[in-house]
TILUMKE-606216 format. One line per field, with one value per residue (C-alpha): residue number from 1; residue in one letter; chain; x, y, z. Coordinates in Angstrom, 3 decimals. Example, Ala and Ser with C-alpha at 12.3 -4.5 7.8 and 13.67 -1.06 7.14 Angstrom:
lotor	[1:2]
zaro	[a:s]
logu	[A:A]
px	[12.300:13.670]
py	[-4.500:-1.060]
pz	[7.800:7.140]
END
This chain:
lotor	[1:2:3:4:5:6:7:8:9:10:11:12:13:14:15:16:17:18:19:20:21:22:23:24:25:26:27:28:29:30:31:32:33:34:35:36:37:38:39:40:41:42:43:44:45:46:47:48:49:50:51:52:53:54:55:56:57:58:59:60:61:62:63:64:65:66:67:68:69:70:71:72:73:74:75:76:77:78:79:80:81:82:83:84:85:86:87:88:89:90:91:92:93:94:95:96:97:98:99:100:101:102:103:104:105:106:107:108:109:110:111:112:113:114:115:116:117:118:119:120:121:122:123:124:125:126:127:128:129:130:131:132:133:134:135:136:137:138:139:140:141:142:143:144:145:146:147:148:149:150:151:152:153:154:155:156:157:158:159:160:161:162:163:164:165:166:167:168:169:170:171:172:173:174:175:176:177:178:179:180:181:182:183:184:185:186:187:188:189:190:191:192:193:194:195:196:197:198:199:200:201:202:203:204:205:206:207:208:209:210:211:212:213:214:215:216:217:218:219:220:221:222:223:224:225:226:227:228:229:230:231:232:233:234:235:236:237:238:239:240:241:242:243:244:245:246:247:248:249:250:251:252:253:254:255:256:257:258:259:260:261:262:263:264:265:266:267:268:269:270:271:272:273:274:275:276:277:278:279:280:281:282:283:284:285:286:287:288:289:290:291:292:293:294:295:296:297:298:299:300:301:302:303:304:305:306:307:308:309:310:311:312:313:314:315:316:317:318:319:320:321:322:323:324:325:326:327:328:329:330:331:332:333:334:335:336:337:338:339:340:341:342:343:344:345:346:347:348:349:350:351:352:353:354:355:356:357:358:359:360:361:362:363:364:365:366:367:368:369:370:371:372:373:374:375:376:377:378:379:380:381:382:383:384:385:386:387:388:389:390:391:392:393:394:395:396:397:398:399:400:401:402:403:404:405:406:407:408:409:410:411:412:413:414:415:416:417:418:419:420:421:422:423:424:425:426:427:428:429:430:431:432:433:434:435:436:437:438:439:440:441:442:443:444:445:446:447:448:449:450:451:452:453:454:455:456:457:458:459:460]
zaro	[x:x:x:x:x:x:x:x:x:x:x:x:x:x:x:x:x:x:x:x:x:x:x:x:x:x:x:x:x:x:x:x:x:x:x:x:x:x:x:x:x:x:x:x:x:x:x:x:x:x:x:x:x:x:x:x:x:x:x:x:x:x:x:x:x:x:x:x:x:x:x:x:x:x:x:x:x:x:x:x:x:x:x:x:x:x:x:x:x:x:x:x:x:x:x:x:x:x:x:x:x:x:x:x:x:x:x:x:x:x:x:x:x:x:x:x:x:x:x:x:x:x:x:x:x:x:x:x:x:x:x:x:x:x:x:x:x:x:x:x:x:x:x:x:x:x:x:x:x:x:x:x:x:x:x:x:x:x:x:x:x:x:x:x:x:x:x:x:x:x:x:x:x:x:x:x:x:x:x:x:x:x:x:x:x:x:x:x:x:x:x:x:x:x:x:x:x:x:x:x:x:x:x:x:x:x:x:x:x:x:x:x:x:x:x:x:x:x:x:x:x:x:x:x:x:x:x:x:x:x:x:x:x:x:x:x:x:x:x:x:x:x:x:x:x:x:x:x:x:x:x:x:x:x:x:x:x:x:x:x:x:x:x:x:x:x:x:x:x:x:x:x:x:x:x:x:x:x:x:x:x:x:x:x:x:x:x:x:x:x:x:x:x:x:x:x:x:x:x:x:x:x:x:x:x:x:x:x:x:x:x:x:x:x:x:x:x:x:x:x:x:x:x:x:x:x:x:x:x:x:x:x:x:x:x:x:x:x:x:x:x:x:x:x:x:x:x:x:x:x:x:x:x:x:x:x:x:x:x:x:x:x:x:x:x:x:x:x:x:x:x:x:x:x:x:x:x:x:x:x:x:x:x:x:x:x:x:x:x:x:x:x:x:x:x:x:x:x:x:x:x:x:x:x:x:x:x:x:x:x:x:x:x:x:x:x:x:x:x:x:x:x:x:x:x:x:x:x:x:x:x:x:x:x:x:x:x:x:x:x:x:x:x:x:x:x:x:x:x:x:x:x:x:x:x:x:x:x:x:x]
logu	[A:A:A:A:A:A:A:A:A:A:A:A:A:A:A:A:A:A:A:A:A:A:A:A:A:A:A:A:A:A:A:A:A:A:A:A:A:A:A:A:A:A:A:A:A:A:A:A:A:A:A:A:A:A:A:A:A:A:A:A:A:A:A:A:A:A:A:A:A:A:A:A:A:A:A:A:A:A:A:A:A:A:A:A:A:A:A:A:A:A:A:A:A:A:A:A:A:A:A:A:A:A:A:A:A:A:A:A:A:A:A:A:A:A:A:A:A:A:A:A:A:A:A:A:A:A:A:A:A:A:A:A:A:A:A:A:A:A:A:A:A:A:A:A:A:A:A:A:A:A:A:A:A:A:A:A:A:A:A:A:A:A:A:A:A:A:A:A:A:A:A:A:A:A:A:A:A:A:A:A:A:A:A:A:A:A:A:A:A:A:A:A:A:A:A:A:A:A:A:A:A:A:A:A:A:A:A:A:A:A:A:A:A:A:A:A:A:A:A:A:A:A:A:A:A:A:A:A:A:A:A:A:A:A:A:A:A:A:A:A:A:A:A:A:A:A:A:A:A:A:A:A:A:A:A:A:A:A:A:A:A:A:A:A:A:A:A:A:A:A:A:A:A:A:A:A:A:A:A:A:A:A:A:A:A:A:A:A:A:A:A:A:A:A:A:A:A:A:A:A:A:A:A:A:A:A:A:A:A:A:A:A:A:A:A:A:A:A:A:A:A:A:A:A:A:A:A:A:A:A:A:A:A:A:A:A:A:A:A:A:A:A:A:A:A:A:A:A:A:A:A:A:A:A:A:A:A:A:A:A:A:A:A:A:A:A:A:A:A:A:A:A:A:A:A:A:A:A:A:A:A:A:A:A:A:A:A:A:A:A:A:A:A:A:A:A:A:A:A:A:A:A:A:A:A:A:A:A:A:A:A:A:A:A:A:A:A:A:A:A:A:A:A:A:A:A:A:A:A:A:A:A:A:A:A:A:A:A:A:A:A:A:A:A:A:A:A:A:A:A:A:A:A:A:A:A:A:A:A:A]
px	[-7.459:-9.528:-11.918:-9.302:-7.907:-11.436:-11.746:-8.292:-9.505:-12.656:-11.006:-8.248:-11.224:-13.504:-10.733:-9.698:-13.611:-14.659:-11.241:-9.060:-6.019:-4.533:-2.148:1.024:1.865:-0.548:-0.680:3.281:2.063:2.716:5.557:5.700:5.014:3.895:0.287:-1.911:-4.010:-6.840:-9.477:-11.284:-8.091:-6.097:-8.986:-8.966:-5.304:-5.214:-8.311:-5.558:-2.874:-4.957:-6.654:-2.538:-1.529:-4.379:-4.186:-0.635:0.817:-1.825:-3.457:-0.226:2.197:4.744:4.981:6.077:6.484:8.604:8.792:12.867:14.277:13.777:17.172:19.541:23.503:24.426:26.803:23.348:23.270:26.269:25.843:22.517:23.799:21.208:24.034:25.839:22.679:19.564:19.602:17.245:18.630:17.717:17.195:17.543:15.795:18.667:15.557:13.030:15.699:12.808:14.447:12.064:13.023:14.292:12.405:9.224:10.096:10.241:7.072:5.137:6.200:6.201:4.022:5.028:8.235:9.911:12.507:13.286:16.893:18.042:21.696:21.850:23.592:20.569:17.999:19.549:19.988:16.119:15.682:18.055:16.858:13.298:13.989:11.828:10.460:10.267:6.756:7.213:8.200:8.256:11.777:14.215:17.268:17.665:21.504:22.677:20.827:22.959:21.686:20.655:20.658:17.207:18.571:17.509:20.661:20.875:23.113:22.798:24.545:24.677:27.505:27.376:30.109:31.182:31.174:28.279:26.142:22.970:20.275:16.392:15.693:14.767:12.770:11.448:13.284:16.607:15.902:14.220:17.881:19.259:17.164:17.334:19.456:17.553:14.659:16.320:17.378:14.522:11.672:11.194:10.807:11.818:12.440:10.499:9.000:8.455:9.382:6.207:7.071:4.755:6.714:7.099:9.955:11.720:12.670:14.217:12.203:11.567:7.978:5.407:2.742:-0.180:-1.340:-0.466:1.150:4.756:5.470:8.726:7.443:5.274:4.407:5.547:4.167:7.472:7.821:10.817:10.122:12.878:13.530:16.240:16.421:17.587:14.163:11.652:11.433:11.544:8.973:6.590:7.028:6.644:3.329:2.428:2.891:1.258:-2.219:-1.936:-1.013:-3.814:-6.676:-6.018:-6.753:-9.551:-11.341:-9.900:-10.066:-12.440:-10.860:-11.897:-10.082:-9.824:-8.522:-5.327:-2.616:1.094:3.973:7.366:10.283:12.862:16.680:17.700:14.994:14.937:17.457:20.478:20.417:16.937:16.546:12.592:10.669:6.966:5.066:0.938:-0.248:-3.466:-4.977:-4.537:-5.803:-2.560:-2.062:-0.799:1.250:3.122:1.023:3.096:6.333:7.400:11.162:13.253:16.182:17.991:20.665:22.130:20.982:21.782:25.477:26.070:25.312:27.089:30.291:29.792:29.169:31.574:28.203:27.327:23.772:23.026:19.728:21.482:18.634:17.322:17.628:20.610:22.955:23.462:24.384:23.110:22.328:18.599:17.485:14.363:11.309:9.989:6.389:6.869:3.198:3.238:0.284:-0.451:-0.559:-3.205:-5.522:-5.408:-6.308:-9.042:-10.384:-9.846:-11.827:-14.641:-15.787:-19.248:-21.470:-25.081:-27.759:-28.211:-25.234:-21.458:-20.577:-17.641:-18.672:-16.020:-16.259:-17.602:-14.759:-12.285:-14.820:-13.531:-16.828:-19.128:-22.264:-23.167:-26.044:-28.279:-31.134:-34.082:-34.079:-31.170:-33.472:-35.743:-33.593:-35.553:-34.027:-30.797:-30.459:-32.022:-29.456:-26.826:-27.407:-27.463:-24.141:-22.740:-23.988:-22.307:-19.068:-17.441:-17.803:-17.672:-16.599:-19.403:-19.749:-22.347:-23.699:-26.511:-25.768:-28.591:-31.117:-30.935:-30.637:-27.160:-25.911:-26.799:-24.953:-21.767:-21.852:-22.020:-18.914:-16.983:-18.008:-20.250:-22.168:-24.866:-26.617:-29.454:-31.932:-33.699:-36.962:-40.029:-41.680:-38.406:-40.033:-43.689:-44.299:-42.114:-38.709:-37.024:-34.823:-34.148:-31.219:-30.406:-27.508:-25.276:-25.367:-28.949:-30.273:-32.749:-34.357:-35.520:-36.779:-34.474:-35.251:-32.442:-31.803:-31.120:-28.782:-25.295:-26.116:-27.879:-24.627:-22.241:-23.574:-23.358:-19.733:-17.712]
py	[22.123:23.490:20.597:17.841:19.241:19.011:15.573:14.310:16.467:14.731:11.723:11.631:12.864:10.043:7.919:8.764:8.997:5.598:3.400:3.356:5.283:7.137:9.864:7.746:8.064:10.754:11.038:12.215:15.015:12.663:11.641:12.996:10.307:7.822:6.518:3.611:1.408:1.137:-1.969:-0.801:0.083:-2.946:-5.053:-3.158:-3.146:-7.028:-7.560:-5.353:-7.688:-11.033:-9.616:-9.020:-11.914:-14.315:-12.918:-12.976:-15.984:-18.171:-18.589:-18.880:-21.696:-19.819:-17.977:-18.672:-16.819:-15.332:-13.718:-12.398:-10.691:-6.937:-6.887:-8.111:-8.599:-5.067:-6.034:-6.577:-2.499:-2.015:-4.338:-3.124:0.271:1.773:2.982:4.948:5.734:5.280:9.472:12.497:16.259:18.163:21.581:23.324:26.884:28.855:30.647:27.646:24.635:23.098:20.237:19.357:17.781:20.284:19.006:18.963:22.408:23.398:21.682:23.198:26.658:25.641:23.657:23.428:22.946:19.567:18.708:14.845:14.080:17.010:17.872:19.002:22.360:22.889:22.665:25.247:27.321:27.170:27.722:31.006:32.366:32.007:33.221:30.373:30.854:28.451:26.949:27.049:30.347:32.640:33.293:33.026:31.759:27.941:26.210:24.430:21.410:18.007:14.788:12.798:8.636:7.298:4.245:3.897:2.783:0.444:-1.907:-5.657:-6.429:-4.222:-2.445:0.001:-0.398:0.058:-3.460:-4.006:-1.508:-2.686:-1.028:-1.395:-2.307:0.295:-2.235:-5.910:-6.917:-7.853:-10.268:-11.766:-11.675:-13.072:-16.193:-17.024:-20.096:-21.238:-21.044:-23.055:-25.827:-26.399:-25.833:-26.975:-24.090:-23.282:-19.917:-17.716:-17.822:-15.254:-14.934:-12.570:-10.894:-8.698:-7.024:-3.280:-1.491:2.112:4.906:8.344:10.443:14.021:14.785:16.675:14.824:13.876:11.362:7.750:8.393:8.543:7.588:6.578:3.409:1.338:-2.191:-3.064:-5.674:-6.480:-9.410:-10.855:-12.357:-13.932:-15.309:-15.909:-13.433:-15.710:-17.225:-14.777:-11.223:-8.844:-6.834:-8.965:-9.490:-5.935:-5.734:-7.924:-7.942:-3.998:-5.155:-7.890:-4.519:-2.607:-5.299:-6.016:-2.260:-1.873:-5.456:-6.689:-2.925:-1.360:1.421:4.022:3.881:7.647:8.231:5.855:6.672:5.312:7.294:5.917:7.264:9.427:8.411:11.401:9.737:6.076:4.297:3.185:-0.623:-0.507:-0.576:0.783:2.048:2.775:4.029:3.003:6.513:7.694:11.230:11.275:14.803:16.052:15.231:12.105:10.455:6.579:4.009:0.442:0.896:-1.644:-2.233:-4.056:-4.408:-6.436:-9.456:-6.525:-7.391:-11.022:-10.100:-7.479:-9.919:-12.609:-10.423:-9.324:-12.995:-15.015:-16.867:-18.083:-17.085:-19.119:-20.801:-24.356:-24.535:-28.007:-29.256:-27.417:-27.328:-23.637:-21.956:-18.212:-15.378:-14.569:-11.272:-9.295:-7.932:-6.311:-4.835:-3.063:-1.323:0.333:-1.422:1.920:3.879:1.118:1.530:5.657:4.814:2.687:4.707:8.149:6.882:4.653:7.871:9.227:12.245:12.184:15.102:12.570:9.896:9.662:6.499:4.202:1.898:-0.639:-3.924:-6.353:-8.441:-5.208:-3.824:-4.392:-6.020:-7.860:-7.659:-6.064:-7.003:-4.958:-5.655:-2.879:-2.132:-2.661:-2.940:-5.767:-9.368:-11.272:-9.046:-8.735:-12.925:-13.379:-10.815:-12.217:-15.662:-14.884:-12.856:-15.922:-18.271:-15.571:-14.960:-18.313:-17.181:-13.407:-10.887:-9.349:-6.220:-5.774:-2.327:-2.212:1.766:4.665:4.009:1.850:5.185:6.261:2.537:2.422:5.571:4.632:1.281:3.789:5.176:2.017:0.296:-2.456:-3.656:-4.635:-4.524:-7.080:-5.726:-8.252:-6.914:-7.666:-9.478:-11.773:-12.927:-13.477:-13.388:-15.021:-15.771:-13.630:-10.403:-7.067:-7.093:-3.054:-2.727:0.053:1.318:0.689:1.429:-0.966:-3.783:-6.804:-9.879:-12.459:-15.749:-16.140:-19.834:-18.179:-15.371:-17.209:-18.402:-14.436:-12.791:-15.621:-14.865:-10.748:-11.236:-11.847]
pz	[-6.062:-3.313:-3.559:-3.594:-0.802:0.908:-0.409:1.670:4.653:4.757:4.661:6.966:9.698:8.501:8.773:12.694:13.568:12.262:13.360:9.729:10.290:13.736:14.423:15.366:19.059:19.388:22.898:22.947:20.690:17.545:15.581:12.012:9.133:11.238:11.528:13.233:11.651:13.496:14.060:10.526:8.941:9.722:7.860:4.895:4.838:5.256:2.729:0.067:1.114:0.654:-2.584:-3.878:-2.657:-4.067:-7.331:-8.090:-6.252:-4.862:-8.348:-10.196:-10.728:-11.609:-8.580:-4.575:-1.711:0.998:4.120:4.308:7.517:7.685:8.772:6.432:6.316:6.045:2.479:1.446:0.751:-0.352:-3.065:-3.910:-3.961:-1.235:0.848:-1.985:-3.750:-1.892:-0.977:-1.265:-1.622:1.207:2.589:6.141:6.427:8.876:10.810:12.136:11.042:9.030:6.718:3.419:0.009:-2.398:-4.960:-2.978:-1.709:-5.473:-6.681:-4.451:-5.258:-8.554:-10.081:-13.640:-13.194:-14.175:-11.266:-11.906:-12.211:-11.311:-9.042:-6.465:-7.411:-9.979:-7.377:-5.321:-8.463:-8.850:-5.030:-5.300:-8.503:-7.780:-3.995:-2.834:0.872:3.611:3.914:7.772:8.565:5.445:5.072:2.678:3.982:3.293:3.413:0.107:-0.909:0.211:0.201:2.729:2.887:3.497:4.899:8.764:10.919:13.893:15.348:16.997:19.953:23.028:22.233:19.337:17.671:13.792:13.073:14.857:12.250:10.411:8.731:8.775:4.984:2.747:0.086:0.327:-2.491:-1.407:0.716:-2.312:-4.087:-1.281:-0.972:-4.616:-4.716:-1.563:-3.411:-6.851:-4.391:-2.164:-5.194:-8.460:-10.343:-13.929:-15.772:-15.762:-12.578:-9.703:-5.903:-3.818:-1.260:1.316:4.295:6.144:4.678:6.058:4.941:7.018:4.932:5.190:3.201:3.182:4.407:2.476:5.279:4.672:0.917:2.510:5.769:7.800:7.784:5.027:3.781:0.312:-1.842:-4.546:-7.204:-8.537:-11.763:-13.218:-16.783:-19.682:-21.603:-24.530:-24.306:-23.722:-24.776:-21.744:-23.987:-23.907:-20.099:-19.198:-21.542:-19.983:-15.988:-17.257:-18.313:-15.189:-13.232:-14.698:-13.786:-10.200:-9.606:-11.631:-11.188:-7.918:-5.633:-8.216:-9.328:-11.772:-14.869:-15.457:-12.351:-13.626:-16.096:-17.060:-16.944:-18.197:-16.217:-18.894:-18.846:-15.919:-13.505:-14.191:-11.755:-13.598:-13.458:-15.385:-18.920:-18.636:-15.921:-15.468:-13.123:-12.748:-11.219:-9.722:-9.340:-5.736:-4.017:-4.612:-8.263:-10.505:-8.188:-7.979:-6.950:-8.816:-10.137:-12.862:-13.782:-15.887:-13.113:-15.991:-14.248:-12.403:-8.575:-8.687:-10.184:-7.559:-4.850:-6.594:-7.249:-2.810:-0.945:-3.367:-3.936:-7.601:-8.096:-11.437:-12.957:-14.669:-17.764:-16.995:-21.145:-22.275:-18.748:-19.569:-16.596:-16.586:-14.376:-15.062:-15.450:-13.393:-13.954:-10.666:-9.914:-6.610:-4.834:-1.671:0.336:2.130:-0.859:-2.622:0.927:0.157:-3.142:-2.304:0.410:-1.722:-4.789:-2.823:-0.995:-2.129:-0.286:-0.312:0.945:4.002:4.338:3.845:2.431:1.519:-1.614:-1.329:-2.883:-0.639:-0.438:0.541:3.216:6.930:8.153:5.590:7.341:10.754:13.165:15.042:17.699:17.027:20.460:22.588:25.492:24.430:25.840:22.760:20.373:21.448:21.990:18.516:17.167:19.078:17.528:14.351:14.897:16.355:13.209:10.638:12.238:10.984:7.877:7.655:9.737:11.444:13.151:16.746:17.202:19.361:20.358:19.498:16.878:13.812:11.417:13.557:12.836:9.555:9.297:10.922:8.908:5.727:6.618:7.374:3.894:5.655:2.660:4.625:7.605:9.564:11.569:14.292:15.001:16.372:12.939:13.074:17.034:16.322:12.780:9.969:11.023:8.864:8.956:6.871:4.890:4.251:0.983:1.520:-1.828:-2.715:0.648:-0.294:2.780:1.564:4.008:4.262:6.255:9.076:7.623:4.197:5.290:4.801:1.386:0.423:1.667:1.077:-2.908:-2.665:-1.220:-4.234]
END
């Protein structure tokens, strides 16, 4: 435990030093759960995104996509039952007023301890009999455990009034519900097919931490994949959005397998519109934790909204006129949670270099360019145009600060795969360039008219 602990300390400073992920609103003195992504960090975050994306709705036909408000009529979560439902139980330690999850506050006492889908008069039973102390302060005098809704409140207009109340949405996928018979009438889709979403989310949570994991708020990635269930087996479905699951994070962000595992929720955690749950978890620092969740939401979210507007949300069955309500198979992955992954399990330590082996096509700079000598103008305009003759087609980093070994280092640490040099031999001798791989550490020669084709065949 001590040396995963190490491992997320060494990233989260690795990840402030070299531009990935800031302190939010730092210089206030920060605001908990919240973070910046920073000029690295909002690459690799994008490079996630388009990677998701690409795979599962670019390269499909049976899939579209949408961008829904993040405010939403507030029936919206009624219907869905987020406002009656969408809650955590909570405790408040009398001497320092420190609020954390019961069930966190539990877990981390302890460990072996199975907490899921437990009341909230249990959990203080196990807080009370095990006298569990406050994390904070070291006492022992906590009020009773109450829940708390997660939904973030606001209002539109300027004057806050009841009727004027909206919330900030707690999940992607209602707006995805809500658009539904836009999408029937203004597409030509068939059963089954699947709406793709990508979109920040919020949630007034109260965690412990564990950097970007869980914040306040985070960027979803959800699908809506919707089918007869006369015609297709939901089975089958499930198997098989799990193996599609399973191969985008071990072929597309290169994950290691053993660092993966499935976990099906039991009947006291799983939510109660789904008929099977499973979770794709990784062995973050902090144990096996969530990464995708995959449901079968049954035809429950499109009847609820149905039974709230007065709207008839029905798939007509183009050879039989049937007129249904399809049912849902949702794969739902926290974008922020994917880029700890990633950056968690790319991380390797050598006697000389930190490095981050990304996949080329993740990394937040493909290729950077260095001069030899900063002070040398033929360098530094040879350097410069190459830069200029790569950037249309990768993005390239310039760093022409300290010596070439301190750049090749800080490239290490941001993932660059690889790195030109411009030196003197490139001037007066043969025209060509070293070409340093991050992993290998290896430099061949490359002629400057060949570099696009060399990297544009490495960057896969």
């Amino acid at each position: 435990m001590a040396e995963n602990n190490d491992l997320m300390e060494k990233i989260v400073s690795l990840c402030k030093r070299r531009g990935f992920v800031f302190p939010g609103s730092e210089i206030y003195g920060g605001l908990a759960n919240s973070y910046e992504y920073g000029p690295a960090g909002v690459e690799l975050k994008k490079n996630i995104i388009d990677a998701w994306w690409q795979t599962f709705v670019r390269s499909r036909p049976d899939m579209v996509g949408l961008d829904s408000s993040i405010i939403l009529h507030p029936k919206t979560w009624v219907a869905s039952g987020h406002v009656a439902n969408l809650a955590d139980a909570m405790v408040e330690c009398k001497n320092c007023h420190t609020r954390t999850r019961a069930d966190h506050l539990i877990e981390e006492a302890l460990p072996e301890m199975k907490v899921e889908g437990k009341s909230e008069a249990e959990l203080d039973a196990v807080i009370q009999k095990h006298k569990i102390k406050c994390p904070n302060c070291g006492k022992f005098d906590w009020t009773p455990v109450r829940k708390f809704n997660l939904l973030f409140e606001t209002h539109v207009g300027i004057v806050p009034e009841a009727q004027s109340l909206v919330y900030l949405r707690g999940e992607t996928a209602q707006g995805i519900f809500l658009s539904f018979k836009n999408i029937l009438d203004s597409t030509r889709v068939k059963l089954p097919f699947g709406v793709g979403q990508v979109g920040k989310s919020f949630r007034n949570e109260i965690t412990k931490g564990n950097f970007i994991f869980r914040t306040l708020e985070f960027e979803q990635a959800e699908i809506e994949y919707f089918f007869d269930p006369e015609a297709v087996k939901w089975e089958d479905l499930f198997e098989d959005w799990k193996k599609q699951m399973w191969k985008f994070i071990t072929a597309a962000l290169g994950i290691k397998e053993e660092n993966l595992r499935w976990r099906e929720h039991g009947n006291e955690e799983r939510s109660f519109y789904s008929k099977r749950t499973e979770d794709l978890e990784y062995n973050f620092p902090f144990g096996f934790k969530e990464l995708w969740g995959l449901a079968y939401r049954t035809d429950y979210d499109l009847k609820q909204h149905s039974q709230f507007s007065g709207m008839e949300l029905v798939y007509t069955d183009p050879h039989t006129n049937r007129r249904f309500i399809p049912h849902v198979i949702e794969p739902a992955v926290g974008i922020n949670r994917l880029m700890a992954m990633v950056l968690l399990d790319s991380y390797r330590e050598e006697v000389d270099r930190v490095y981050l082996a990304l996949p080329p096509r993740l990394a937040p700079y493909k290729v950077a360019v260095f001069p030899l000598l900063a002070n040398k103008p033929l360098l530094v305009e040879k350097a410069k145009e190459i830069y200029n003759s790569l950037s249309p087609h990768f993005n390239v980093a310039w760093d022409d600060r300290g010596n070439v070994g301190k750049r090749y280092y800080s490239q290490d640490e941001i993932g660059t795969p690889f790195c030109i040099t411009v030196d003197f031999d490139t001037i007066e001798k043969d025209g060509s360039v070293t070409v340093r791989d991050r992993d290998t550490k290896e430099q061949p020669r490359v002629k400057v008219e060949e570099l696009k084709n060399y990297l544009a065949n490495k960057i896969i």
